[in-house]
C-alpha positions as YAML, in Angstrom:
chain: A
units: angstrom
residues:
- id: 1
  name: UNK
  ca: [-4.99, -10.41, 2.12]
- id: 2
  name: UNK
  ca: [-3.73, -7.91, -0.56]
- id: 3
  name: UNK
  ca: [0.03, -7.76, -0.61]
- id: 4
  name: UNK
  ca: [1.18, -4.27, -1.53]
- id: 5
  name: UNK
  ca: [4.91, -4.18, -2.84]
- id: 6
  name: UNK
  ca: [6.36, 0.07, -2.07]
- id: 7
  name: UNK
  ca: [9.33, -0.61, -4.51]
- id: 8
  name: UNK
  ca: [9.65, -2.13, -8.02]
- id: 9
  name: UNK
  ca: [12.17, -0.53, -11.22]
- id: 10
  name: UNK
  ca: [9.51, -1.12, -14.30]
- id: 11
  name: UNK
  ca: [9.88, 1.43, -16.57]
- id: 12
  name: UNK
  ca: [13.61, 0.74, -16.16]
- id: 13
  name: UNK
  ca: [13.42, -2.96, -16.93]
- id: 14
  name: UNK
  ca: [10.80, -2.18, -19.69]
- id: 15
  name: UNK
  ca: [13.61, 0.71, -21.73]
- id: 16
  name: UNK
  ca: [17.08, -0.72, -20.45]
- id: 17
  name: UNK
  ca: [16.01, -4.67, -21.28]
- id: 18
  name: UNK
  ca: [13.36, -4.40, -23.10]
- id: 19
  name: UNK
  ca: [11.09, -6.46, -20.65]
- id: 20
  name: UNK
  ca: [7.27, -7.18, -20.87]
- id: 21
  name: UNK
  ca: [5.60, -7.63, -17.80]
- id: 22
  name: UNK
  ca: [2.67, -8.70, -19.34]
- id: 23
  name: UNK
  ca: [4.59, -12.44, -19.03]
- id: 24
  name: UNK
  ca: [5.31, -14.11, -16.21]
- id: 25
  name: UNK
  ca: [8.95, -13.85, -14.44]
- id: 26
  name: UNK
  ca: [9.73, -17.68, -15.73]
- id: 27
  name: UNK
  ca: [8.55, -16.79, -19.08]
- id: 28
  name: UNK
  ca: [10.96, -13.43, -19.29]
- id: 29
  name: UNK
  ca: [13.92, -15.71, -17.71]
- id: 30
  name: UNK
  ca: [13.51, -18.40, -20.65]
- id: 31
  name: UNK
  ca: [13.62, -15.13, -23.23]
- id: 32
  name: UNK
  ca: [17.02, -13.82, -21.97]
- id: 33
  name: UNK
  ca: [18.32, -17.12, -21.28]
- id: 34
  name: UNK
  ca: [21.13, -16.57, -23.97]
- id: 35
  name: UNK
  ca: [21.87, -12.83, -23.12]
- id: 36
  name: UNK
  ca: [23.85, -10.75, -20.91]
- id: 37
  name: UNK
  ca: [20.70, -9.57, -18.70]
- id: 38
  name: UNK
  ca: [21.24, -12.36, -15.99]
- id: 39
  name: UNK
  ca: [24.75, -11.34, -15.44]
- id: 40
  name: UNK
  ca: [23.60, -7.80, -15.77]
- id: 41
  name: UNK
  ca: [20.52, -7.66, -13.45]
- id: 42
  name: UNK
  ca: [19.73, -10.95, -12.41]
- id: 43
  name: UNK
  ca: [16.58, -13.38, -13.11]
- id: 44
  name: UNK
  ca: [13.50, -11.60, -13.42]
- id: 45
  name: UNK
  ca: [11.19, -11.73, -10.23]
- id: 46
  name: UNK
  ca: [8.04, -9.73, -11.80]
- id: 47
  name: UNK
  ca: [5.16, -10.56, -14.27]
- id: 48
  name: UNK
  ca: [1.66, -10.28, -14.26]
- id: 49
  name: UNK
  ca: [0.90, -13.72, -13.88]
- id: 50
  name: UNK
  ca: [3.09, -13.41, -10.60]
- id: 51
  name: UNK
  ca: [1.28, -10.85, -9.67]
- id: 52
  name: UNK
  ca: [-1.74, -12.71, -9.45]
- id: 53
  name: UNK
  ca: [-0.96, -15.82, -8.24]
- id: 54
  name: UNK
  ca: [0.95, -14.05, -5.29]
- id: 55
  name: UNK
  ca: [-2.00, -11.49, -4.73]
- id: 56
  name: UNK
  ca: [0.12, -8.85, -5.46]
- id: 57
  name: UNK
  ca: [-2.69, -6.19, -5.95]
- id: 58
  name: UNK
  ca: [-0.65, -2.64, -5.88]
- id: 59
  name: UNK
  ca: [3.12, -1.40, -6.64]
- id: 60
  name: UNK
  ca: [5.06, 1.78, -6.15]
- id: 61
  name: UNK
  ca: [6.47, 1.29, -10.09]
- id: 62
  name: UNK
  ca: [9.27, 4.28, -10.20]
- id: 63
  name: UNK
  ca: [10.65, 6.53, -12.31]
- id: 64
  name: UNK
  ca: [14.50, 5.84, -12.52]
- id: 65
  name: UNK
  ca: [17.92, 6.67, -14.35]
- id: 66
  name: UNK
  ca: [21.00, 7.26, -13.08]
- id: 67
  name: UNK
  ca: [23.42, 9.95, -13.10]
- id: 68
  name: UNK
  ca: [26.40, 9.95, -15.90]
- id: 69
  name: UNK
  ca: [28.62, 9.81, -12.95]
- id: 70
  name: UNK
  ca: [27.28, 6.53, -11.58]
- id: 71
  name: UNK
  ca: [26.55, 5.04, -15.18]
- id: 72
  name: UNK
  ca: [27.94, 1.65, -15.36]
- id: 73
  name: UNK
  ca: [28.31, 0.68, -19.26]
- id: 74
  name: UNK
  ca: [26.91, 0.96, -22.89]
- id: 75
  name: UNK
  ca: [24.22, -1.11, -21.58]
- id: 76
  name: UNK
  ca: [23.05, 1.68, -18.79]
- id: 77
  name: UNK
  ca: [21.13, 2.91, -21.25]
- id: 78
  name: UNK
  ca: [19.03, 5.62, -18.71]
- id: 79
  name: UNK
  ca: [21.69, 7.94, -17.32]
- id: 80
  name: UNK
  ca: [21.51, 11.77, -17.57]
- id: 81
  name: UNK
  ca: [23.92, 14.21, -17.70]
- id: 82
  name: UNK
  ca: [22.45, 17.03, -16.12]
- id: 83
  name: UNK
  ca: [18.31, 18.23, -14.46]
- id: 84
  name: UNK
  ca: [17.17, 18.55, -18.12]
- id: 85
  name: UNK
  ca: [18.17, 14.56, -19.43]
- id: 86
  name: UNK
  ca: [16.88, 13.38, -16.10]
- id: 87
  name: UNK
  ca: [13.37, 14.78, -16.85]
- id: 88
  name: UNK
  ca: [13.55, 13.65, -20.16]
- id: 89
  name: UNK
  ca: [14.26, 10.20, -19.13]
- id: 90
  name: UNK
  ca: [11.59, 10.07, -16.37]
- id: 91
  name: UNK
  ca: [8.90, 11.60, -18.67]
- id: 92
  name: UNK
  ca: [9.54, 9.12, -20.60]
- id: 93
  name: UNK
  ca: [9.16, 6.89, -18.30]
- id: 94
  name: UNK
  ca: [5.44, 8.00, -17.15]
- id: 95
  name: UNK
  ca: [4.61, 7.86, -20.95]
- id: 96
  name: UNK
  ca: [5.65, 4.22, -20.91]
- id: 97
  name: UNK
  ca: [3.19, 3.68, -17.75]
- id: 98
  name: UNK
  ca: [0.27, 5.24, -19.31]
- id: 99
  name: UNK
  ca: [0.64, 3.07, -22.55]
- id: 100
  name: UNK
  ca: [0.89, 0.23, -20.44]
- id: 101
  name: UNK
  ca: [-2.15, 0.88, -18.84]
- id: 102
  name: UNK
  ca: [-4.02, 2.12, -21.42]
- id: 103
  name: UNK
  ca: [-3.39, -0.77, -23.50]
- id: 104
  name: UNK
  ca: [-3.83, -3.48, -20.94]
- id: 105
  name: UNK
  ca: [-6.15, -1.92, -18.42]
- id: 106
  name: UNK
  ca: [-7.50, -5.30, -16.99]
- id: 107
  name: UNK
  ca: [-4.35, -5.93, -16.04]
- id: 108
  name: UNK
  ca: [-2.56, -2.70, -14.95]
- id: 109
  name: UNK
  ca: [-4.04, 0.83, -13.80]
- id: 110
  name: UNK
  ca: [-2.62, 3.61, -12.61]
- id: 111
  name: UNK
  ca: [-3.60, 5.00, -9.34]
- id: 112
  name: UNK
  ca: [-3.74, 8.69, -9.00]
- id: 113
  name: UNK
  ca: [-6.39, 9.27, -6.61]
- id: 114
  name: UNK
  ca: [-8.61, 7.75, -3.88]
- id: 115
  name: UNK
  ca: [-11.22, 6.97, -6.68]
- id: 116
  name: UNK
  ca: [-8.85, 4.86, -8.64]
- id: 117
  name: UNK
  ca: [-7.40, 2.97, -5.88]
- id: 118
  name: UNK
  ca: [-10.83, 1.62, -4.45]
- id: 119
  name: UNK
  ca: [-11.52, 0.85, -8.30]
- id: 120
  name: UNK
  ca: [-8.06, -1.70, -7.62]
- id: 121
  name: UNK
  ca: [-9.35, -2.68, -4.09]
- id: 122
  name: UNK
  ca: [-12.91, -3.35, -4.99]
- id: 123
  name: UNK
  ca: [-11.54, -5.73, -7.73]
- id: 124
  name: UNK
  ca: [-8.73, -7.52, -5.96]
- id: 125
  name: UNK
  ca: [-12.17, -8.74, -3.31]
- id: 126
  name: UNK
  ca: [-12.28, -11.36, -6.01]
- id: 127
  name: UNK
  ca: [-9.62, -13.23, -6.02]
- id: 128
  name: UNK
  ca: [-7.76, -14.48, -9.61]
- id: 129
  name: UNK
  ca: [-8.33, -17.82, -10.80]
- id: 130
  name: UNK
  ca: [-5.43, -20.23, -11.74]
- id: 131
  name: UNK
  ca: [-5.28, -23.30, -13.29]
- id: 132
  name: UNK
  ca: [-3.33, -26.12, -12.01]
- id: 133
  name: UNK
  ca: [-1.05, -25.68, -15.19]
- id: 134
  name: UNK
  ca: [-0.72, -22.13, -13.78]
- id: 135
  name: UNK
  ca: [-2.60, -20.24, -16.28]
- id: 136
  name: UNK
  ca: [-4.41, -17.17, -14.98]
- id: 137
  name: UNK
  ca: [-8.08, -18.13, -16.22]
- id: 138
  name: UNK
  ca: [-9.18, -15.01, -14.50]
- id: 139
  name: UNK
  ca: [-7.42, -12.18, -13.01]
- id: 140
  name: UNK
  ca: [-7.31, -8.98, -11.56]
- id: 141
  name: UNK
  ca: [-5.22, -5.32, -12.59]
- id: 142
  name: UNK
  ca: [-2.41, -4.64, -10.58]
- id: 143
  name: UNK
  ca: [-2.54, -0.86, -9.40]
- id: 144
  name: UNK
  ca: [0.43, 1.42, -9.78]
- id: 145
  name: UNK
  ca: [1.03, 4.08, -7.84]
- id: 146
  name: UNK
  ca: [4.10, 6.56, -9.54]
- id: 147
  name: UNK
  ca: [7.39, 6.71, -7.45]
- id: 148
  name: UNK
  ca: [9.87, 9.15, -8.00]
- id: 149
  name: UNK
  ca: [13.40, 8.03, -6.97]
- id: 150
  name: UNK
  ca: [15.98, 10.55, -6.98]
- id: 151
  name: UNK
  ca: [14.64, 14.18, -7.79]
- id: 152
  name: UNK
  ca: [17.53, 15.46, -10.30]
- id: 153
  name: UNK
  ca: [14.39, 15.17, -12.86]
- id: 154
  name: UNK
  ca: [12.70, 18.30, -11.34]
- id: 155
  name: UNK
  ca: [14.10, 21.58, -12.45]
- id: 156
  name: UNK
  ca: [12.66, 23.77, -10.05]
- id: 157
  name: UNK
  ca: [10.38, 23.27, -6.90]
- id: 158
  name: UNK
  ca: [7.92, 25.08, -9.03]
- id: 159
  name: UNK
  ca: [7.79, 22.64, -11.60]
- id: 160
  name: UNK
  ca: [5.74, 20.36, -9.19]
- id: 161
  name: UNK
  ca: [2.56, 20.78, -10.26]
- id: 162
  name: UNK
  ca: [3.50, 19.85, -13.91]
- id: 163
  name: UNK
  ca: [4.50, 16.68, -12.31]
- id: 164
  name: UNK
  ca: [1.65, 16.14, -9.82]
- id: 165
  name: UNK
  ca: [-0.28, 16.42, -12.92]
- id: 166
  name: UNK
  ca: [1.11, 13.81, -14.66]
- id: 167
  name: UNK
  ca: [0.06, 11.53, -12.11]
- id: 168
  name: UNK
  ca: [3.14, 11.67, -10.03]
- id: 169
  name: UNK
  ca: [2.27, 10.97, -6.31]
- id: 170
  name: UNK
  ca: [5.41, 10.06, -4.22]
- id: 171
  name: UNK
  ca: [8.89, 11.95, -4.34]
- id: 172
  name: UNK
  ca: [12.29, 9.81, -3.14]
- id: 173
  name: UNK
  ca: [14.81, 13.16, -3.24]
- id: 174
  name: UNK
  ca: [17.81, 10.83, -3.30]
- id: 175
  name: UNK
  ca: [19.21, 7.61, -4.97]
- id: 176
  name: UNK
  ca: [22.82, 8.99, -4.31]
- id: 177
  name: UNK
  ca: [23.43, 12.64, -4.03]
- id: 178
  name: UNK
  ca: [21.49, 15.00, -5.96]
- id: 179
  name: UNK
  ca: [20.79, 18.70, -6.03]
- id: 180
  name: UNK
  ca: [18.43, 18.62, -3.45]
- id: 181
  name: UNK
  ca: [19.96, 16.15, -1.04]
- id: 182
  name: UNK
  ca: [22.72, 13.97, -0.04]
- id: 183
  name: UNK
  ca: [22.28, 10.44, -0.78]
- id: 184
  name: UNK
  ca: [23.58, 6.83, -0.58]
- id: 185
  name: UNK
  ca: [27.04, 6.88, -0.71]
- id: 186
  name: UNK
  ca: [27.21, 10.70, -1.26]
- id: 187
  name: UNK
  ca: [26.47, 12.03, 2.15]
- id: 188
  name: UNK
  ca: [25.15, 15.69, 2.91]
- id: 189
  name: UNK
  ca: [22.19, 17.61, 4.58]
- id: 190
  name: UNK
  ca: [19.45, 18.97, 2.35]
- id: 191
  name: UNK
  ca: [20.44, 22.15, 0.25]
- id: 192
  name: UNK
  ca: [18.89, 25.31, -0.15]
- id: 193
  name: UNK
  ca: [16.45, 23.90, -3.26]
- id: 194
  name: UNK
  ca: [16.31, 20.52, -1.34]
- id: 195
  name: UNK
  ca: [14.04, 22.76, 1.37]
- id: 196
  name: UNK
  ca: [12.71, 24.43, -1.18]
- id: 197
  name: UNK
  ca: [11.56, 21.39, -2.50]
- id: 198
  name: UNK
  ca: [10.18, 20.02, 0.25]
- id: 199
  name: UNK
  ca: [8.32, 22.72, 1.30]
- id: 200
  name: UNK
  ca: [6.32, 23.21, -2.40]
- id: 201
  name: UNK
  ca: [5.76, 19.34, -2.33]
- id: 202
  name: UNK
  ca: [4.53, 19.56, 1.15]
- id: 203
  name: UNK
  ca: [1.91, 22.29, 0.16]
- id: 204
  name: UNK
  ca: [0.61, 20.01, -2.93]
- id: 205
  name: UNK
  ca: [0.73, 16.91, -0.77]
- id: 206
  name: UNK
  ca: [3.26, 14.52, -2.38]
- id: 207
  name: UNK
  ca: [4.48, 11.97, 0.08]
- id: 208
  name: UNK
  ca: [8.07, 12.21, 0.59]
- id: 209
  name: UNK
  ca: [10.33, 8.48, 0.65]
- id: 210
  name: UNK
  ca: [13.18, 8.77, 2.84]
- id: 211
  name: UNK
  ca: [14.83, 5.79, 1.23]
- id: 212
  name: UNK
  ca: [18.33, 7.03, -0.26]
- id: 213
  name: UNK
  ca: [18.54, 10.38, 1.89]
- id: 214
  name: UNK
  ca: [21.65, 10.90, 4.06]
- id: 215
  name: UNK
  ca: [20.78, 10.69, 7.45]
- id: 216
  name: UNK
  ca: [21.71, 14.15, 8.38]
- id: 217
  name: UNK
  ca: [18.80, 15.37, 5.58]
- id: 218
  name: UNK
  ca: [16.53, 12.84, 6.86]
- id: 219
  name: UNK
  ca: [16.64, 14.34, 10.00]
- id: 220
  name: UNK
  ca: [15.91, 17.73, 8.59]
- id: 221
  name: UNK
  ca: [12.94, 16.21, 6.92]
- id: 222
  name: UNK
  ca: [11.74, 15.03, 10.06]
- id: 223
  name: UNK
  ca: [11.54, 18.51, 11.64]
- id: 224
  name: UNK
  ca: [10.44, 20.51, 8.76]
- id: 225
  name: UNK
  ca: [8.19, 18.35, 5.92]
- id: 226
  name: UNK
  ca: [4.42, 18.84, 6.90]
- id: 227
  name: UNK
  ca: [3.19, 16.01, 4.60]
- id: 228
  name: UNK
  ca: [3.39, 12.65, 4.88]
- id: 229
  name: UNK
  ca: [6.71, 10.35, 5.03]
- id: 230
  name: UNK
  ca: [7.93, 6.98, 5.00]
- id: 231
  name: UNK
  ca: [11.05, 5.08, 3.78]
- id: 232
  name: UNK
  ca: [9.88, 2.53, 1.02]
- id: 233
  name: UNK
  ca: [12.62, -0.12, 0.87]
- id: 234
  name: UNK
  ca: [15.16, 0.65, 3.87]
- id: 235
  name: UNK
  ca: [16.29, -1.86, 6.50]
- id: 236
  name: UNK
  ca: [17.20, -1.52, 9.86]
- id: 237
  name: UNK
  ca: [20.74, -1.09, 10.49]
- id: 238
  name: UNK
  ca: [21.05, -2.57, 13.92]
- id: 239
  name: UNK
  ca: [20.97, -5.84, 12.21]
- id: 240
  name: UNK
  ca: [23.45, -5.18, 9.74]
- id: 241
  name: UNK
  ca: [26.32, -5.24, 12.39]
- id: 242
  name: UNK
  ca: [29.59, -3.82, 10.61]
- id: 243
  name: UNK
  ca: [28.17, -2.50, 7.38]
- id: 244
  name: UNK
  ca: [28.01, 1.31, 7.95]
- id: 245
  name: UNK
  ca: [26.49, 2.41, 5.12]
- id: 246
  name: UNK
  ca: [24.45, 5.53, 4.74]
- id: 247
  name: UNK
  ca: [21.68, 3.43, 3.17]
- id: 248
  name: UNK
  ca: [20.39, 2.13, 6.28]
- id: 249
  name: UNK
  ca: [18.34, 3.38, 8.73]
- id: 250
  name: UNK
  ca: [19.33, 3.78, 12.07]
- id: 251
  name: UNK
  ca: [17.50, 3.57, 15.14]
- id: 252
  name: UNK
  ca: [17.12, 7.08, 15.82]
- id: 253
  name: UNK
  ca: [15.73, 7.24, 12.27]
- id: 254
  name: UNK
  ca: [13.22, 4.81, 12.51]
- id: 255
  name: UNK
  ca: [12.11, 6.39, 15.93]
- id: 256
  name: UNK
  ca: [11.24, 9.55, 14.10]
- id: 257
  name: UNK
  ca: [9.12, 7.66, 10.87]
- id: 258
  name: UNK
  ca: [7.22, 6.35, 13.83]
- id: 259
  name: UNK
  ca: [6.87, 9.52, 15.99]
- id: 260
  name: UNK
  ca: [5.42, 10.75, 12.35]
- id: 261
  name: UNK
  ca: [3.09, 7.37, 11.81]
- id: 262
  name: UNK
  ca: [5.15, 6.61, 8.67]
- id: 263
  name: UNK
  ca: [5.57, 3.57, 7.58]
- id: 264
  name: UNK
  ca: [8.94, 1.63, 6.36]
- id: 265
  name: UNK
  ca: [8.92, -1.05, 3.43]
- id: 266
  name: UNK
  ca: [11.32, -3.93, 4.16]
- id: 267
  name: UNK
  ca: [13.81, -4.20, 0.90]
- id: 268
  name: UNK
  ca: [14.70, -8.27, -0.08]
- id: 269
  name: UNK
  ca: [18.01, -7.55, -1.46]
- id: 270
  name: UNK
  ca: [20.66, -10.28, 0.08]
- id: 271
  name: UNK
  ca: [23.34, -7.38, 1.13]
- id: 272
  name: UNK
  ca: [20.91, -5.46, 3.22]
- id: 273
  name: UNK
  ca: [19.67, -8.79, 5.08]
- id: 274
  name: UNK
  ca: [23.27, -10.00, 6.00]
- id: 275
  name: UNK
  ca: [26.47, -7.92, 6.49]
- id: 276
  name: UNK
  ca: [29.45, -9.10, 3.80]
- id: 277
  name: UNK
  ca: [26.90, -10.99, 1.42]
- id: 278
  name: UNK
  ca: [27.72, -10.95, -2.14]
- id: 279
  name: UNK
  ca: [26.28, -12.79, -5.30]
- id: 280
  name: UNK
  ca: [29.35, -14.72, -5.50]
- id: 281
  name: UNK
  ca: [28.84, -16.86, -2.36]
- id: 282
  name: UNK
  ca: [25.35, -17.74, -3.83]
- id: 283
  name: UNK
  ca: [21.91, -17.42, -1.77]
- id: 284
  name: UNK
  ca: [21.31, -19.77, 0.53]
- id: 285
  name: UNK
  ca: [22.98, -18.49, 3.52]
- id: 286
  name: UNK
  ca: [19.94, -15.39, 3.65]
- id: 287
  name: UNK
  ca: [16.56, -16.67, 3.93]
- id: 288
  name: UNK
  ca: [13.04, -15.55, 4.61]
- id: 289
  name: UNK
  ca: [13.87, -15.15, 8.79]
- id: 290
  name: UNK
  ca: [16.29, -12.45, 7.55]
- id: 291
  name: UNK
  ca: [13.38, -10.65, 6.14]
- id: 292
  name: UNK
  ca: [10.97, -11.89, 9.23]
- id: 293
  name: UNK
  ca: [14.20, -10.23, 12.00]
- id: 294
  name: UNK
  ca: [13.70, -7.02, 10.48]
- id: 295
  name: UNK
  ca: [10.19, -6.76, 10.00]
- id: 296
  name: UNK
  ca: [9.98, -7.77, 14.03]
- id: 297
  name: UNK
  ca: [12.35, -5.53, 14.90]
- id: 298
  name: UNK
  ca: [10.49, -2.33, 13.66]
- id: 299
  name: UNK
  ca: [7.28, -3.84, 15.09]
- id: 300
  name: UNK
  ca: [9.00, -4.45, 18.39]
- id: 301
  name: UNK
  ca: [10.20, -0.52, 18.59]
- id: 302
  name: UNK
  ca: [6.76, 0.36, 17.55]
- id: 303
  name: UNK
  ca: [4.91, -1.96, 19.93]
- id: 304
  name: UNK
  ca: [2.72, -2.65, 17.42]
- id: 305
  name: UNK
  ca: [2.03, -3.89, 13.12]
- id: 306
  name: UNK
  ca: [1.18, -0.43, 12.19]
- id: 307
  name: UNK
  ca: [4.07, 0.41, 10.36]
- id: 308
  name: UNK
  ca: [6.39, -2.11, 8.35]
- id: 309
  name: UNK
  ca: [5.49, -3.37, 4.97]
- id: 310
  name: UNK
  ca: [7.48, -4.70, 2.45]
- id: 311
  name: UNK
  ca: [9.54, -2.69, -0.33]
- id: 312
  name: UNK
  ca: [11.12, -4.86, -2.50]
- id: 313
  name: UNK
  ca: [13.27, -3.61, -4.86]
- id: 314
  name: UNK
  ca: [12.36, -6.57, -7.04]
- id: 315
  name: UNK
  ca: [14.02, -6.20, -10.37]
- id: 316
  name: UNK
  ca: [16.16, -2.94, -9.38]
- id: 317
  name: UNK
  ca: [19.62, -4.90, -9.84]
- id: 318
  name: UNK
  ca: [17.35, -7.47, -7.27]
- id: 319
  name: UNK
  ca: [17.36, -10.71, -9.54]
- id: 320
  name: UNK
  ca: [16.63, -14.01, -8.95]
- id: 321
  name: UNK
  ca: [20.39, -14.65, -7.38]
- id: 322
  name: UNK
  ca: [20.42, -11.64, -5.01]
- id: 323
  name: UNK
  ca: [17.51, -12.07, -3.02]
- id: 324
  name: UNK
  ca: [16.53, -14.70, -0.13]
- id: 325
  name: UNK
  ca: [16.45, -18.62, -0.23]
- id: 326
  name: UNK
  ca: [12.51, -19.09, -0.82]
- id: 327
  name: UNK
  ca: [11.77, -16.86, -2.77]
- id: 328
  name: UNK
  ca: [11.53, -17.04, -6.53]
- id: 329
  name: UNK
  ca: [8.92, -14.12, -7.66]
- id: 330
  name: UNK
  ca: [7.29, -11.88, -6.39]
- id: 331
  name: UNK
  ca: [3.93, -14.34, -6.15]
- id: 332
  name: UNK
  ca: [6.13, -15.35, -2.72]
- id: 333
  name: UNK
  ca: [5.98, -12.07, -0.86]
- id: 334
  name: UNK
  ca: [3.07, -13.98, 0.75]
- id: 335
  name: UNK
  ca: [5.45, -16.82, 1.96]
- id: 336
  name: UNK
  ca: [6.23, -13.95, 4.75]
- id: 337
  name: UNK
  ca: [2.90, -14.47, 6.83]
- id: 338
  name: UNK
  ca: [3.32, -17.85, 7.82]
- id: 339
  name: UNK
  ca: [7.23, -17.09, 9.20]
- id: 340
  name: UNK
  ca: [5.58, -14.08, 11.09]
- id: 341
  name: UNK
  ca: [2.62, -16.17, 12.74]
- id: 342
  name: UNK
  ca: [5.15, -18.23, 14.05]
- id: 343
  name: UNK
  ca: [6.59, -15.45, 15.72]
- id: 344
  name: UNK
  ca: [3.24, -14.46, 17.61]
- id: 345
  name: UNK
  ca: [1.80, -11.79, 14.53]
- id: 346
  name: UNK
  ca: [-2.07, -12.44, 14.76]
- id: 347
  name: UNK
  ca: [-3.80, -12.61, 11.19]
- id: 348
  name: UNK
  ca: [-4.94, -8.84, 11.60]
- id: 349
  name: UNK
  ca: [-1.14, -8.15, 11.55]
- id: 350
  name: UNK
  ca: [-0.03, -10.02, 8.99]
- id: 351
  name: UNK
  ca: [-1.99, -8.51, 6.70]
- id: 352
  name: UNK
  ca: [-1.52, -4.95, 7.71]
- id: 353
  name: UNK
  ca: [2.41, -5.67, 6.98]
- id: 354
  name: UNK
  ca: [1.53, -7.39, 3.83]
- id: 355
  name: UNK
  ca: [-0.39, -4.59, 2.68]
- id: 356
  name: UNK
  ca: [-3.04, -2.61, 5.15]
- id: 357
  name: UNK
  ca: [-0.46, 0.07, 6.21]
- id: 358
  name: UNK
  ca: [0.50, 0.95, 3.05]
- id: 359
  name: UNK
  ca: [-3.04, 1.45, 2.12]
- id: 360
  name: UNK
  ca: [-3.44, 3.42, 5.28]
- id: 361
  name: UNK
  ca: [-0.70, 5.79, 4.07]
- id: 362
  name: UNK
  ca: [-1.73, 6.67, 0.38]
- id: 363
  name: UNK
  ca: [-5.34, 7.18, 1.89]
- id: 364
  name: UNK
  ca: [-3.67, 10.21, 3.55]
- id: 365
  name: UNK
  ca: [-2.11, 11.45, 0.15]
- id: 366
  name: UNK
  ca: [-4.41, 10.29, -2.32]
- id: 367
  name: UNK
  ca: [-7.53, 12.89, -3.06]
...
């Protein structure tokens, strides 16, 4: 059962902490032990050695940096001032995925067509092999697939192609409000260049994450985007009773991702599982039925498994201390299944949610 995670910040880690994936999440906790990081960002949930021993076979890595308005220190180290620093920053960012790939391509590859992602499947039907020290004796690469998350970065709708080919695949218009779109906590419909937008990224056939858009421009993008859609890490929010927040989806929301056959990642950060949470009051009081309500509560709209799958947000200000009891890397997303069986999922639907529907969906954008 391949577990597919739609949401994980590596290029930021990698340039704002200097992080190596390459080790495992214990390994990169021991390093920053003495530094500010923990305080900063949390524990570290991700390493390739997680990776394997979790099955973890594919990731939607992004490209990410804030705007100067939402910068939060010296530390912040990706923020941009304006369209040109955000491109900058995220071409940066892609040339930090291909020399991680190109370097270690038995253990990460990027996926920018059908081609390469059956290369990733073929070799995840063998499964890694760990020793009982936890060593990874033999293991598989972890696919990524490249994740734009707020759009600031692209000048002009025109520009697209440049960025479809550098390997760029999947388009999140918003983190907060950008030129194109409202966004989390800076509400607004799209804007004249936001349509624009979608409409060139529609003809080239980027896949367009709802995550972060207001919902008066996701509704927009419901009527008018001709490509394919889904929200990678966004939570229901008829289970967050009381917290209002833009970032969730409501129900009328996810009734149109499901009209379109999209597909919604689950995210695992504490605050988006239960209403008033905060670091301070420590982890234990969200645990992995938080994650297992929502996940049955966009089946049980759909009346089916076809479209939920999980969307972490590992490492993206998700640490070790903000996510559920139970889980300690990302080598536990597969400690869902078993909490899902019990509520009546069958095996076939365990592992579409674990993986199979995202797979479905980048088989309708991948070429």
């Amino acid at each position: 059962m391949l577990i597919v995670d739609a949401h994980e910040d590596l290029a930021w880690n990698m340039l704002t902490f200097g992080r190596d994936y390459l080790h495992s999440a214990v390994e990169t906790r021991r390093r920053e032990r003495e530094t500010q990081v923990p305080a900063l960002n949390g524990d570290a949930m991700l390493g390739w050695p997680d990776y394997q021993a979790g099955g973890v076979g594919l990731v939607f890595a992004t490209l990410f940096a804030s705007p100067m308005r939402r910068c939060t220190g010296d530390w912040d180290k990706l923020c941009y001032e304006d369209g040109r620093g955000a491109g900058k920053l995220y071409r940066d960012q892609i040339d930090l995925y291909n020399r991680l790939t190109d370097d270690h391509p038995d253990k990460f590859r990027l996926v920018h067509n059908a081609s390469d992602l059956d290369g990733v499947l073929r070799a995840w039907e063998a499964s890694p092999v760990i020793d009982e020290t936890g060593e990874v004796q033999r293991g598989n690469p972890v696919g990524l697939v490249l994740l734009m998350e707020g759009a600031d970065a692209v000048s002009d709708p025109g520009e697209l192609d440049e960025w479809w080919e550098r390997g760029l695949r999947l388009i999140g218009p918003a983190w907060v409000g950008t030129r194109y779109t409202g966004g989390t906590l800076e509400p607004g419909p799209l804007t004249g260049p936001g349509h624009a937008l979608l409409e060139r990224m529609g003809e080239l056939g980027f896949g367009l994450d709802l995550s972060h858009m207001d919902e008066a421009a996701v509704f927009q993008a419901l009527d008018d985007y001709r490509g394919v859609l889904f929200a990678t890490h966004s939570n229901a929010q008829a289970l967050l009773k009381g917290d209002e927040s833009n970032r969730h989806l409501s129900d009328a929301v996810i009734r149109g991702i499901l009209e379109r056959e999209g597909v919604i990642g689950i995210n695992f950060y504490n605050a988006y599982l239960k209403p008033g949470w905060s670091r301070s009051r420590g982890r234990e009081e969200v645990t992995i039925e938080h994650l297992a309500a929502q996940i049955d509560y966009i089946c049980q709209m759909a009346g089916d498994a076809r479209h939920v799958g999980l969307g972490s947000d590992f490492d993206g200000g998700l640490g070790l201390q903000s996510v559920p009891a139970g889980i300690d890397t990302v080598a536990d997303l597969k400690k869902l299944a078993p909490h899902l069986a019990q509520k009546g999922y069958s095996d076939q639907d365990c592992a579409a949610i674990s993986g199979g529907n995202w797979i479905t969906i980048l088989r309708r954008i991948l070429r």
